[in-house]
N, C-alpha and C positions, 0 to 999 in steps of 0.2 A: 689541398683538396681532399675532399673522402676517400676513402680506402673501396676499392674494387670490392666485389664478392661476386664467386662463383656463382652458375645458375644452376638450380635444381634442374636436375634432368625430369620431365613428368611423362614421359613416356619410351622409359628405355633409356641406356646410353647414349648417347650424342654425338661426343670425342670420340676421335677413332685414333689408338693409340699407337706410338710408331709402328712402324710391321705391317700394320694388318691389311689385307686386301679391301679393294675399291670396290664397292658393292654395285652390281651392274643396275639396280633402281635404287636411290634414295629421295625423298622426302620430308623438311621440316621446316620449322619457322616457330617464330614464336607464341605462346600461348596466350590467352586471354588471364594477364595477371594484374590483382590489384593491388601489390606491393606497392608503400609509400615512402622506403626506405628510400633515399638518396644515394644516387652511384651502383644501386641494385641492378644486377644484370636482372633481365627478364627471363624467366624460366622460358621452357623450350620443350617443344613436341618434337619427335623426330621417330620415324619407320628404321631407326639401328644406329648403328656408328656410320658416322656423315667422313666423305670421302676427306683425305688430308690435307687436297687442296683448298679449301673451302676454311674461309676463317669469318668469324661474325662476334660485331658486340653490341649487344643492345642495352642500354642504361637510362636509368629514371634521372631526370634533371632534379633540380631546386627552382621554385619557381615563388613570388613574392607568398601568394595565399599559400601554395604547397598542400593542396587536396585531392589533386589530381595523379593518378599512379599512371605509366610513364606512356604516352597514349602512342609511340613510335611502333612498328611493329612490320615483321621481313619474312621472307620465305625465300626457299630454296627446293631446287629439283632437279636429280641427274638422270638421264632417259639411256643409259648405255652409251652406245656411239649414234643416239642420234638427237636428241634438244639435252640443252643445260638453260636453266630460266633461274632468273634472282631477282625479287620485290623487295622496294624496301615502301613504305607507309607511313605518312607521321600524321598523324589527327588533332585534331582542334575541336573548341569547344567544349560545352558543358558533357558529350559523350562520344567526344575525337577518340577515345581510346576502343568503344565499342565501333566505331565506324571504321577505324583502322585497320580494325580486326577481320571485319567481315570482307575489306577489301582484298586483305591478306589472305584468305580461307576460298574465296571464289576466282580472283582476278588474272592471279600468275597462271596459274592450270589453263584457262581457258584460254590467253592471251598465248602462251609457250604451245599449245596443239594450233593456232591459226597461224605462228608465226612459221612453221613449217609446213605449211598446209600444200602452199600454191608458190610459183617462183617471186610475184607480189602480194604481201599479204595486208598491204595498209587497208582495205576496206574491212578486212576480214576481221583485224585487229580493231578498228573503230567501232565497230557492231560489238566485238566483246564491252569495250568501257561504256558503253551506251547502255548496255545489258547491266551492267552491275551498277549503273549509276539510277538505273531507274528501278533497279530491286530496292537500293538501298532508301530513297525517299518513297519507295511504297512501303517503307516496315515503320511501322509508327514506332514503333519500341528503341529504335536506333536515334532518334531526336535528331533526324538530320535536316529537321527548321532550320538549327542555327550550330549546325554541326555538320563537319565533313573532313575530307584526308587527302593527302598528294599521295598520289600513286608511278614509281617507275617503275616499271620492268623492263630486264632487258635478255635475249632467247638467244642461244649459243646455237645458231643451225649447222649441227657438226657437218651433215652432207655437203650443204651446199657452201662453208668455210665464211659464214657472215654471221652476224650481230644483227638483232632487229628491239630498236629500241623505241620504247613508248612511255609518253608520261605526261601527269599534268599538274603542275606546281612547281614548287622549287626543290624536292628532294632530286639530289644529281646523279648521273651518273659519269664514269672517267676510265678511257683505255689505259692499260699499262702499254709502254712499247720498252722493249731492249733495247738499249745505246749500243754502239760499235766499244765504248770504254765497260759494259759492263753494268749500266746503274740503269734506271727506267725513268720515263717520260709518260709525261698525264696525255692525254687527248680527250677535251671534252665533247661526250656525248651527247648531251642534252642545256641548254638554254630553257633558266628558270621563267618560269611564266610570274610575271608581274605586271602590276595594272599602267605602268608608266612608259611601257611601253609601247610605240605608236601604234601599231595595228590593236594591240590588244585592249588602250585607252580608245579608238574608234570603234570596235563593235561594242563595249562598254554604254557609251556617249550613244549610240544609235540604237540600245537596246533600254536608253531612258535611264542607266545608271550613271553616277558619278565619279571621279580618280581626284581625292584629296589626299593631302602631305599633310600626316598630322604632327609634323614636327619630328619623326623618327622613320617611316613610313609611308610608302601610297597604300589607300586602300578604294574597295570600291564602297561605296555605300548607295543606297534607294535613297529616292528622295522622302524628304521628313525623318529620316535617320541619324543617326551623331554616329554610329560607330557600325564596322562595317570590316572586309574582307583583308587580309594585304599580301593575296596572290587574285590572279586573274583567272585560274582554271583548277579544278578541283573535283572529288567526287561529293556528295550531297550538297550542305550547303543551299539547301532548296532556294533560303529565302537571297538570296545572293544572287542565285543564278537567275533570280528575276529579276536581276538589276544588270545582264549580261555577262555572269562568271561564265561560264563553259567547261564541262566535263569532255571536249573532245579533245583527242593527246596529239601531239609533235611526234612525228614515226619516223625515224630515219633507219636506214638498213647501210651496214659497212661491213666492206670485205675484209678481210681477215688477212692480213701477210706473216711469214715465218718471227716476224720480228715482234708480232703481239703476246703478250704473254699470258694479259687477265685483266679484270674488270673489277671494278670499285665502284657499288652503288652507295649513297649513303643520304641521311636526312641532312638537314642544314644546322643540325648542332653542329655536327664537321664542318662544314662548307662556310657558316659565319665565322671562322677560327681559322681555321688551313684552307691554306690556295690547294687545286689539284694537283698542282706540281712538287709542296709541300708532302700533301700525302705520299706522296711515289717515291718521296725518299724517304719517308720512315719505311714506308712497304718495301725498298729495296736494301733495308738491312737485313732481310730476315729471308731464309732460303724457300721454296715454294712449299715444301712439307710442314710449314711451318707456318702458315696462313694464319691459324689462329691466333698466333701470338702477335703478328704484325695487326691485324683486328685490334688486339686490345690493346697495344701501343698507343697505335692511332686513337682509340677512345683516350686514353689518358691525355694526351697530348691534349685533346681537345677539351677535355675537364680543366685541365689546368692551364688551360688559358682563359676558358670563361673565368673559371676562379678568380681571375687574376684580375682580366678585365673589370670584374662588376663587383671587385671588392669583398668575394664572399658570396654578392646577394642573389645571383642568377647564374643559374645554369640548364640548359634549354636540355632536352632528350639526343640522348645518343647514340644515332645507330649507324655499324656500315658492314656491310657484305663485301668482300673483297673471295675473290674464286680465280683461281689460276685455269685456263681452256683445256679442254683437251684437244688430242688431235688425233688425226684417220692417219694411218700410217701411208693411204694412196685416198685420194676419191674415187666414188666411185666410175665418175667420168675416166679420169683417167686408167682405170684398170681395162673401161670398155676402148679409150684408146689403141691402150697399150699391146692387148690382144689384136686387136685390127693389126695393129701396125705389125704385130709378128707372122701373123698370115700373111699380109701382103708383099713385105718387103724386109727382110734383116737389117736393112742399114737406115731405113726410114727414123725418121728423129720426133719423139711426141713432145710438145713443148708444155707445160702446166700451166695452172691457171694464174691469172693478171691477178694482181695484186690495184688495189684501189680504195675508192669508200665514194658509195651514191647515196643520195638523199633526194625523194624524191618529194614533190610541192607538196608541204603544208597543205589539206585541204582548210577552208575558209570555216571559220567557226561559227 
């Protein structure tokens, strides 16, 4: 398979090298680059040296025509002790890589401040991808006719000790958990939106569109069309979503126990290659200061199995975020416990918070 290459940094350092302190704001993701190089990481904006837990690899695929520069595209953001949020974006299309961008530059930000907004944030969060899906088919310039991107995000709400995960398409996301032996365990977050799926083939079919197998894939297509979508939810995409794609995301929110460690978003170059569970053990040979290098483990792995797979001839965009959580040394619930309880009584016993994971209904697309 191709040989990696470093990213230019384009605005600052990036790496944060052993030692250094966790910057209580950072900020980055990748830039708008139109490198054609194969296996090219994607240069990288970033507000300084990005915390150590925090690993990312973004890489341009091989694709049969090979004119497209690599249209995948992620972000990241630490708010102190209170959100941690990470996108990742993969685009399609004659200008998937400009729409991936855009989604990357507006979505995480405004998606990361509703998802700690309020104790339920799914409306809150719905109204953001609504917001960016109808900026993006009103820019003419972004051709999102027959162009659009999968969007996840997922929002670390450090106070309240939950995940609030949103998305729509197939790029995934996956909990780490700690084993009692030591090694780590995937838990998936998110269920790729595809058109063959019942509910999503029904509003499909009721909104006048189609779900054909073209031999490799479902996709959706309008009638009098030959060719057509092969996810069922997406941001632009205009002429698609008049054949009943949906830009509205899957929002689940999971509580956090001692035993989570970190989170793996990534596009479906990963995810057509390695199982979740796959990933979790490449990600568990490598210690948590060390994120980055389990990042680009994980891309090789997946390079060299396309490689392998398609003989040489295809290899799909490469992108994953993997971020280790932070934690509050108490909540703040508990702190307002703990005090009561030392007024009231010395021997009174404050118990901590439940451990769990809620998902609250899908609203109807």
């Amino acid at each position: 398979a191709p040989a990696c290459q470093e990213p230019p940094a384009v605005a600052g350092a990036w790496k944060c090298a052993a030692g250094c302190p966790e910057p209580a704001f950072w900020e980055g993701g990748s830039a708008l680059d139109a490198s054609r190089v194969v296996n090219c990481e994607k240069q990288v904006r970033a507000s300084g040296n990005a915390p150590g837990r925090l690993g990312v690899a973004c890489r341009r695929g091989m694709k049969k025509d090979d004119v497209q520069p690599n249209q995948d595209a992620w972000c990241a953001r630490f708010d102190a002790d209170r959100l941690e949020a990470f996108g990742v974006f993969d685009g399609h299309g004659d200008k998937g890589h400009l729409v991936s961008h855009f989604a990357r530059e507006t979505l995480t930000k405004v998606v990361a401040e509703a998802a700690v907004s309020r104790e339920d944030p799914s409306e809150d969060v719905q109204h953001c991808y609504a917001l960016v899906h109808r900026a993006l088919c009103e820019s003419a310039q972004l051709g999102t006719r027959l162009s659009g991107t999968t969007a996840t995000v997922v929002v670390h709400d450090v106070d309240r000790s939950r995940l609030v995960v949103s998305h729509v398409g197939d790029s995934g996301a996956v909990l780490l958990r700690r084993t009692d032996e030591g090694g780590l365990v995937a838990k998936r977050l998110t269920q790729d939106h595809v058109p063959e799926l019942a509910a999503e083939k029904a509003r499909i079919e009721e909104c006048g569109g189609r779900v054909v197998f073209d031999g490799r894939c479902h996709r959706v297509l309008r009638h009098g069309c030959s060719s057509g979508l092969n996810m069922s939810r997406s941001l632009g995409d205009a002429s698609a979503h008049e054949a009943g794609v949906s830009a509205e995301p899957d929002i689940r929110q999971t509580l956090l126990g001692p035993e989570d460690m970190a989170v793996l978003v990534a596009s479906d170059g990963i995810w057509q290659v390695i199982t979740p569970q796959q990933a979790a053990g490449i990600v568990a040979r490598f210690p948590a200061d060390s994120a980055m290098e389990a990042a680009g483990a994980l891309a090789d792995e997946a390079v060299r199995r396309w490689f392998a797979r398609s003989q040489g001839q295809v290899i799909d965009d490469v992108t994953v975020v993997i971020a280790y959580l932070a934690r509050r040394s108490r909540a703040p619930s508990e702190d307002l416990a703990s005090t009561m309880s030392l007024l009231s009584s010395p021997c009174s016993e404050v118990s901590g918070p439940s451990d769990g994971t809620s998902a609250p209904p899908t609203p109807a697309a």
